[in-house]
Backbone as a chain_set.jsonl record, in Angstrom:
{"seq": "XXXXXXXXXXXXXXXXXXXXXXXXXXXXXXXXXXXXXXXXXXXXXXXXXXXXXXXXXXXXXXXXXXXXXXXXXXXXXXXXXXXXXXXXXXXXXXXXXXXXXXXXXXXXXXXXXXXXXXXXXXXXXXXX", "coords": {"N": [[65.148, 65.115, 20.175], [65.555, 62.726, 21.989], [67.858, 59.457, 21.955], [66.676, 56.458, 22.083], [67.691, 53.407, 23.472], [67.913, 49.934, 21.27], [65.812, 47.041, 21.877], [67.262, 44.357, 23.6], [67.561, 41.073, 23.714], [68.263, 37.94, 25.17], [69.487, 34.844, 25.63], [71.014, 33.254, 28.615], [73.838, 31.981, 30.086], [73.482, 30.521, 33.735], [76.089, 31.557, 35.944], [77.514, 29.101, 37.692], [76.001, 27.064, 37.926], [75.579, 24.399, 35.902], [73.658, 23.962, 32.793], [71.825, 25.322, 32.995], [69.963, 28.153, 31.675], [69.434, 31.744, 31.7], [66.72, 33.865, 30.09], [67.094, 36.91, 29.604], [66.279, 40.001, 28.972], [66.146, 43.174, 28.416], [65.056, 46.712, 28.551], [62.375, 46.686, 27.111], [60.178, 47.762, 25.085], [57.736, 46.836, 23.731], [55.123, 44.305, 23.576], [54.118, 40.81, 24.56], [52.58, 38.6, 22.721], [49.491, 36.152, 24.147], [50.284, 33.662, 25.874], [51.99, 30.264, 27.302], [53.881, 29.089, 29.341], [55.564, 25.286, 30.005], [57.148, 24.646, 32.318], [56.953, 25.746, 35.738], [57.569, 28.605, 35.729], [59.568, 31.461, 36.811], [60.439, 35.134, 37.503], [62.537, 37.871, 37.491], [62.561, 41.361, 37.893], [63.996, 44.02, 36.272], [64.043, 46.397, 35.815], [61.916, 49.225, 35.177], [58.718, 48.719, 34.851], [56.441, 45.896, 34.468], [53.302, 45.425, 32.533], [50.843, 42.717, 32.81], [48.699, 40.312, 32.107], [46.71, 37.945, 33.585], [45.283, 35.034, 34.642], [42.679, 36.643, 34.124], [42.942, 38.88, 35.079], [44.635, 41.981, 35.886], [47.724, 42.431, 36.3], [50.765, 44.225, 37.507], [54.436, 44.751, 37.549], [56.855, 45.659, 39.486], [60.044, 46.872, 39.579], [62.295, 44.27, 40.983], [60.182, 42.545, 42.017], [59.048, 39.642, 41.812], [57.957, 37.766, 39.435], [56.012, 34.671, 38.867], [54.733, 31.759, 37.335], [52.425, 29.157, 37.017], [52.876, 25.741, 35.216], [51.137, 25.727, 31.89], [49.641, 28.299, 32.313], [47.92, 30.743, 30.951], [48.905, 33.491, 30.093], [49.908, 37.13, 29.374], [52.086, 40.063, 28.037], [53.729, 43.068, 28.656], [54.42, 46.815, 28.015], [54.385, 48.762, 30.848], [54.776, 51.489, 31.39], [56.034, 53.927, 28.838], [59.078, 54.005, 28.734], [59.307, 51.552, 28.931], [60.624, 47.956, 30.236], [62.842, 45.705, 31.912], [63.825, 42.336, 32.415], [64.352, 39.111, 34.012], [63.979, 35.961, 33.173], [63.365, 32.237, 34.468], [63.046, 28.383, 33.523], [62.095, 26.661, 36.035], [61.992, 24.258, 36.168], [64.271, 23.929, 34.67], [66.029, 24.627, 36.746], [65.435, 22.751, 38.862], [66.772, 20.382, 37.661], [69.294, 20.963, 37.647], [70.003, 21.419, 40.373], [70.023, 18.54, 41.184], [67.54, 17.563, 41.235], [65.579, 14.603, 40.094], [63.45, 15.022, 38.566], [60.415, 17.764, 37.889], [58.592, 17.378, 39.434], [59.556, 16.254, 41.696], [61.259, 18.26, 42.428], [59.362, 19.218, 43.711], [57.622, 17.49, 45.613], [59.503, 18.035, 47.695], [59.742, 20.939, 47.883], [56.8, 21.202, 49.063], [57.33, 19.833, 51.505], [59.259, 21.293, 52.707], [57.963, 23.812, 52.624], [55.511, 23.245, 53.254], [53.815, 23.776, 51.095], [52.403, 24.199, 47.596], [54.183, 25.337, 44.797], [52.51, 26.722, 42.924], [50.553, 27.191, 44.506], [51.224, 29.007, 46.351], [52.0, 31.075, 44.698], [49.664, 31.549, 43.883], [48.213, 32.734, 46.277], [50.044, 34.872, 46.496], [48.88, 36.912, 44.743], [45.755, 36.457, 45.366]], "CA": [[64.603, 63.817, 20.558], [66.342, 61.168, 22.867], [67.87, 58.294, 20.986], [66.449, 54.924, 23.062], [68.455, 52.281, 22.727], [67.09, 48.941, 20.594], [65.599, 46.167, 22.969], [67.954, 43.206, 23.811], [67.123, 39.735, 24.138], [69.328, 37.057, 24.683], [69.619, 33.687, 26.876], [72.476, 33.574, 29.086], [74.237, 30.886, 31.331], [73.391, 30.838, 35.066], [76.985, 31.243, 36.631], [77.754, 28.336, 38.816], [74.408, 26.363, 38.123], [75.13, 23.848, 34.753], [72.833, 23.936, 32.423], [70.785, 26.372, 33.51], [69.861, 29.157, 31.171], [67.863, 32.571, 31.559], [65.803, 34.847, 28.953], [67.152, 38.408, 29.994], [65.802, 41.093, 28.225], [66.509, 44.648, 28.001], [64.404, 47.984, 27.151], [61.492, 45.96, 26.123], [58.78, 48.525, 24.765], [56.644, 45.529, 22.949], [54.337, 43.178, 24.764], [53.652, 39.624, 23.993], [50.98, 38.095, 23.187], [49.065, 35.414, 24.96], [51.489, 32.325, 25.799], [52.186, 29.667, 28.18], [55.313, 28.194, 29.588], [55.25, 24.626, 29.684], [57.192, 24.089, 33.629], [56.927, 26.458, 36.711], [58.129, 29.785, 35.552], [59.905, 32.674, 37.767], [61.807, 35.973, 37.126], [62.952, 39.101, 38.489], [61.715, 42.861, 37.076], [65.265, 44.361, 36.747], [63.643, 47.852, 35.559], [60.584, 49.795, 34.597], [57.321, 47.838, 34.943], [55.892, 45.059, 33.564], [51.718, 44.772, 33.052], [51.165, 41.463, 32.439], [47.232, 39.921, 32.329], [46.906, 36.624, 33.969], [43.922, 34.7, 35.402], [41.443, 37.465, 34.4], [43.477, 39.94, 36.506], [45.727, 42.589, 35.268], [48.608, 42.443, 37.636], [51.612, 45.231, 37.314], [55.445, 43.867, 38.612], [57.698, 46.319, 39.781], [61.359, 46.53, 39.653], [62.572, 43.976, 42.745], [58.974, 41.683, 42.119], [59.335, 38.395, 41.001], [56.898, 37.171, 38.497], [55.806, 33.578, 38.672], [53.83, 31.255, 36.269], [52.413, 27.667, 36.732], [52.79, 25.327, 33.894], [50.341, 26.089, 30.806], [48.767, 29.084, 32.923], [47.495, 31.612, 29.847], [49.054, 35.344, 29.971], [50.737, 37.812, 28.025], [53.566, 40.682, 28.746], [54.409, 44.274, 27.708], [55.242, 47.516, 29.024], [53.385, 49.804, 31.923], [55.27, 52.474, 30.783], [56.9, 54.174, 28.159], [60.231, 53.082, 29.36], [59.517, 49.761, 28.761], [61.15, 47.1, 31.335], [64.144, 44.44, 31.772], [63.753, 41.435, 33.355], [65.238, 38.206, 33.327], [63.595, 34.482, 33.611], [64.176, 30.678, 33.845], [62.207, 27.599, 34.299], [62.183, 25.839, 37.426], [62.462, 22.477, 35.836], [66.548, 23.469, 34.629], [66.945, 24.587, 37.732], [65.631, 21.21, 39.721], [67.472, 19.547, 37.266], [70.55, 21.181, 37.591], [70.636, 21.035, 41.874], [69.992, 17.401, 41.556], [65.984, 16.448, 41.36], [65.502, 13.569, 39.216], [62.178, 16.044, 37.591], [60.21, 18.804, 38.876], [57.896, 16.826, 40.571], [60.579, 15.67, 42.456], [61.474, 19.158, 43.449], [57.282, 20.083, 44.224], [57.579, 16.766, 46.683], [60.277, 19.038, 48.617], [58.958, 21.793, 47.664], [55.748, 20.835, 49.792], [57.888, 19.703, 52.671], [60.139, 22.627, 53.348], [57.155, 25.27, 52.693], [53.846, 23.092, 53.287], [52.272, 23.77, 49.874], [52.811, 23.613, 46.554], [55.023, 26.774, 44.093], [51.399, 26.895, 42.584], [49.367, 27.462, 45.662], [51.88, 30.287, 47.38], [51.679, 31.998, 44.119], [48.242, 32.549, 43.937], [48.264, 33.002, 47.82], [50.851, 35.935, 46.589], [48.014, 37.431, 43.842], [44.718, 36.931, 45.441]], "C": [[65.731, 62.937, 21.09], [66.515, 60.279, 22.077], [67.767, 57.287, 22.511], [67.541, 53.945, 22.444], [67.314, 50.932, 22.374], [67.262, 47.822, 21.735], [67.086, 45.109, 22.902], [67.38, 42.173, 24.18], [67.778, 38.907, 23.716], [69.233, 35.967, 25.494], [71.386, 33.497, 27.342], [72.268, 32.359, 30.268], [73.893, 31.258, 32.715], [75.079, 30.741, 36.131], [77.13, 30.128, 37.477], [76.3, 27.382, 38.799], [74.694, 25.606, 36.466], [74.004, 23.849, 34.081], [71.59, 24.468, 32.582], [70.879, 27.855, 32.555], [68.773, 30.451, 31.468], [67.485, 33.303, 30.51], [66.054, 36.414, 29.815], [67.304, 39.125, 28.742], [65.867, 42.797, 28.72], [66.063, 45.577, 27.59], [63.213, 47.343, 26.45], [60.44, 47.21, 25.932], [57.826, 48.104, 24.207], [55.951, 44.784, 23.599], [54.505, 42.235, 23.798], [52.595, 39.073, 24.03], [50.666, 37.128, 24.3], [49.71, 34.134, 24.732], [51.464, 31.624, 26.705], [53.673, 29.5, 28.441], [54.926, 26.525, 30.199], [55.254, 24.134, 31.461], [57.07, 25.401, 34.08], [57.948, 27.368, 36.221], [58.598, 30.699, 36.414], [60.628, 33.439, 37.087], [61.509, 37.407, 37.897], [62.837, 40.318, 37.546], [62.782, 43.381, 37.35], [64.921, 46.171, 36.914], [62.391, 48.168, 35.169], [59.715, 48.815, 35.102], [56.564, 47.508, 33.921], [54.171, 45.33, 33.694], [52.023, 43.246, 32.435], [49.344, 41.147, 33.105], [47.053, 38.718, 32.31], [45.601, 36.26, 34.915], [42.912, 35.606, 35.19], [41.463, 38.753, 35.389], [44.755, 41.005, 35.551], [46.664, 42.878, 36.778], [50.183, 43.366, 36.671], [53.204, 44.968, 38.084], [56.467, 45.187, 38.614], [59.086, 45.648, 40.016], [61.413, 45.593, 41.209], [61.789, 43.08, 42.927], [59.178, 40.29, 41.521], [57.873, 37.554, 40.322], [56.811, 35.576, 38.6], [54.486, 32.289, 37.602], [53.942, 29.583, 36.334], [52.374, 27.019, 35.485], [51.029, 25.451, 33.185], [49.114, 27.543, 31.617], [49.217, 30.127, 31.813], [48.031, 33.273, 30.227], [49.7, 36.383, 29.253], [51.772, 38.878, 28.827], [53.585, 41.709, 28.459], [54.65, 45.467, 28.999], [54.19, 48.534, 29.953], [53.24, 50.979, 31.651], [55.817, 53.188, 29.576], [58.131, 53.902, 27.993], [60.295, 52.86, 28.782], [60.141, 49.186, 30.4], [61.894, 45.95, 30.723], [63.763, 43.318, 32.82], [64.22, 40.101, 32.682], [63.951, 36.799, 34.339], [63.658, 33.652, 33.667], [63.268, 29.817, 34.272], [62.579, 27.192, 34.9], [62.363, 24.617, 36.851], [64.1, 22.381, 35.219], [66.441, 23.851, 35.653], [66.898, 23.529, 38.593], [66.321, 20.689, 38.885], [68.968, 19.572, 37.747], [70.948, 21.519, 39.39], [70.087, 19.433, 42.185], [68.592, 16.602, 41.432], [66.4, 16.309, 40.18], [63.994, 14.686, 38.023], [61.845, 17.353, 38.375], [59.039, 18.325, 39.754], [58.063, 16.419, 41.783], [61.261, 17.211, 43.262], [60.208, 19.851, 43.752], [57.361, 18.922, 45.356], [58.65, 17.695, 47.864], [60.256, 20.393, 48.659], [57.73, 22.315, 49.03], [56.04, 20.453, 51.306], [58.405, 20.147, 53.64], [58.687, 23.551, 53.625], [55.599, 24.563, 53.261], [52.924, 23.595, 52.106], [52.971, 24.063, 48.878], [53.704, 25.117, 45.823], [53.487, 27.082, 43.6], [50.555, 27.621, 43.496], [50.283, 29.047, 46.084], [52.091, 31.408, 46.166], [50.635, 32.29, 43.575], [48.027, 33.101, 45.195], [48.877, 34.655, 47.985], [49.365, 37.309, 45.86], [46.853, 36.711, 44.512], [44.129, 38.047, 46.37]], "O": [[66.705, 62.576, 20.429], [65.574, 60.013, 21.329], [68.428, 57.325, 23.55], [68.025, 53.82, 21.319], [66.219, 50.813, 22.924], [68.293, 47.605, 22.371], [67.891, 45.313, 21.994], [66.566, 42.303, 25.093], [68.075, 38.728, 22.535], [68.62, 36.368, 26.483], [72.452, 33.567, 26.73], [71.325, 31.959, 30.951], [74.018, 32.463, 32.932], [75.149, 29.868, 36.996], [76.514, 30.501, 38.475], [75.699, 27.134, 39.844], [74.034, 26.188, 35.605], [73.049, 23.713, 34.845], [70.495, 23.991, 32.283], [71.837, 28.605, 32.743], [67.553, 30.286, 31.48], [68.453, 33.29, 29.75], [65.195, 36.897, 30.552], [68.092, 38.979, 27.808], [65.283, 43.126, 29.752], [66.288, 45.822, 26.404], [63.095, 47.486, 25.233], [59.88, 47.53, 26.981], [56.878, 48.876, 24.063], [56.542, 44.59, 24.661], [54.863, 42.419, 22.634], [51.785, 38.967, 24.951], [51.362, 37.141, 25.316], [49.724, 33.568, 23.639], [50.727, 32.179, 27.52], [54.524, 29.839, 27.619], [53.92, 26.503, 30.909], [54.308, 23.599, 32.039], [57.05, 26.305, 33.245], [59.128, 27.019, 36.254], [57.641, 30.877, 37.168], [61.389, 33.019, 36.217], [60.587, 37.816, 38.604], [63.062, 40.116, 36.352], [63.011, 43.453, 38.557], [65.349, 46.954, 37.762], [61.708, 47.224, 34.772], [60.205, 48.021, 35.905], [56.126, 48.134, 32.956], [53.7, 45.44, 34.825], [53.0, 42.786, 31.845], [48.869, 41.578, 34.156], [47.155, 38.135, 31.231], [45.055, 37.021, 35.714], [42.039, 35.535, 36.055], [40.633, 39.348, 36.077], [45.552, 40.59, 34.709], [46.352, 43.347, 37.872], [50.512, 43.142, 35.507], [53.147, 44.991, 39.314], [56.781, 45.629, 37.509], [59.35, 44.515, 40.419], [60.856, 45.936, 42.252], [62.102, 42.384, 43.893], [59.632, 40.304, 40.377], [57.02, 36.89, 40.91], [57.921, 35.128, 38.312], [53.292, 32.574, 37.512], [54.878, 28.868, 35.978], [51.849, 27.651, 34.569], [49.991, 25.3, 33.83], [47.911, 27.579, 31.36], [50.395, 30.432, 31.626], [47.215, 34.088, 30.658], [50.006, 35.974, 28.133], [52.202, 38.656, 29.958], [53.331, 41.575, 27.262], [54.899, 45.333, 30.197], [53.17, 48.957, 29.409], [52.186, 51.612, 31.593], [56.461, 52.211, 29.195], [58.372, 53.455, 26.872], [60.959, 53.285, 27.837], [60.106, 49.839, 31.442], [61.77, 45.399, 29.629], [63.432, 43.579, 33.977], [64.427, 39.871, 31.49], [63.424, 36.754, 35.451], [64.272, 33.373, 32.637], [62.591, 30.125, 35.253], [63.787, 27.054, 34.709], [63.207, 23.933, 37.431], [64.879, 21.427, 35.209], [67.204, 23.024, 36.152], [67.933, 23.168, 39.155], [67.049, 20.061, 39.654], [69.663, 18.624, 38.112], [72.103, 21.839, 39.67], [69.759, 19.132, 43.332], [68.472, 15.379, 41.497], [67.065, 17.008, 39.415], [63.98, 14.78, 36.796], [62.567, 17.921, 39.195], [58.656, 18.971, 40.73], [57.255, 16.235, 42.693], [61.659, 17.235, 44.426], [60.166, 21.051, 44.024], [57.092, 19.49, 46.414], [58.166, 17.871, 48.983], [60.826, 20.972, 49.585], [57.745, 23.345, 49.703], [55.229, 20.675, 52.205], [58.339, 19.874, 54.839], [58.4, 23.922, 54.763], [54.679, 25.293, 53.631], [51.706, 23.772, 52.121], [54.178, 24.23, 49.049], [53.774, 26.04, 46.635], [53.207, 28.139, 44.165], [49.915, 28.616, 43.156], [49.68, 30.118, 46.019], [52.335, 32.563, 46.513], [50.557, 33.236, 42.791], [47.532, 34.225, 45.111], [48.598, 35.463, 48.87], [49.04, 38.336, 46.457], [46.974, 35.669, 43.867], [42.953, 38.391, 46.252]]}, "num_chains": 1, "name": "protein.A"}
């Protein structure tokens, strides 16, 4: 029998970005339950594949995919595979904080300007 190694989970500084932390995880073979995040969520699928059941949709993120999540939008997490999967995430509200918006409303007004529509809208636009 293969020895797996034991998951990792840790929060880690964003190089060059104050105050900015992410949630990278490691080897996860566990799901989570059903949760929110509070601001505009994103992260990157470093390995294996995530399922993940959101809106009434089971959606599957491959290594390279970037997962996104509006505030208090209901879903949960685990693994596709046996594997498991690594991926790492951060909210969008340290990172407007930490390139200068005053909130994150403040980076959804520029947000809306640069792209024409909202982080909300272009990620359901991505998933329907």
């Amino acid at each position: 029998m293969k020895h797996q190694p034991a998951p990792q989970v840790e929060y880690r500084a964003v190089r060059g970005v104050a105050g900015v932390e992410t949630l990278a995880a490691r080897g996860l073979r566990t799901g989570f339950d059903l949760h929110f995040h509070d601001t505009y969520s994103f992260g990157i699928i470093l390995s294996g594949v995530e399922r993940c059941d959101v809106r009434r949709s089971r959606q599957l993120f491959e290594p390279g995919t970037v997962p996104m999540f509006n505030p208090g939008e209901v879903h949960d997490g685990g693994p596709a595979t046996p594997e498991g999967w690594s991926y790492r995430m951060v909210p969008l509200a340290d990172v407007a904080s930490a390139c200068g918006y005053a909130d994150q409303s403040h980076l959804n007004r520029w947000f809306v300007r640069i792209h024409g529509t909202t982080p909300g809208r272009l990620r359901r636009a991505f998933f329907s």
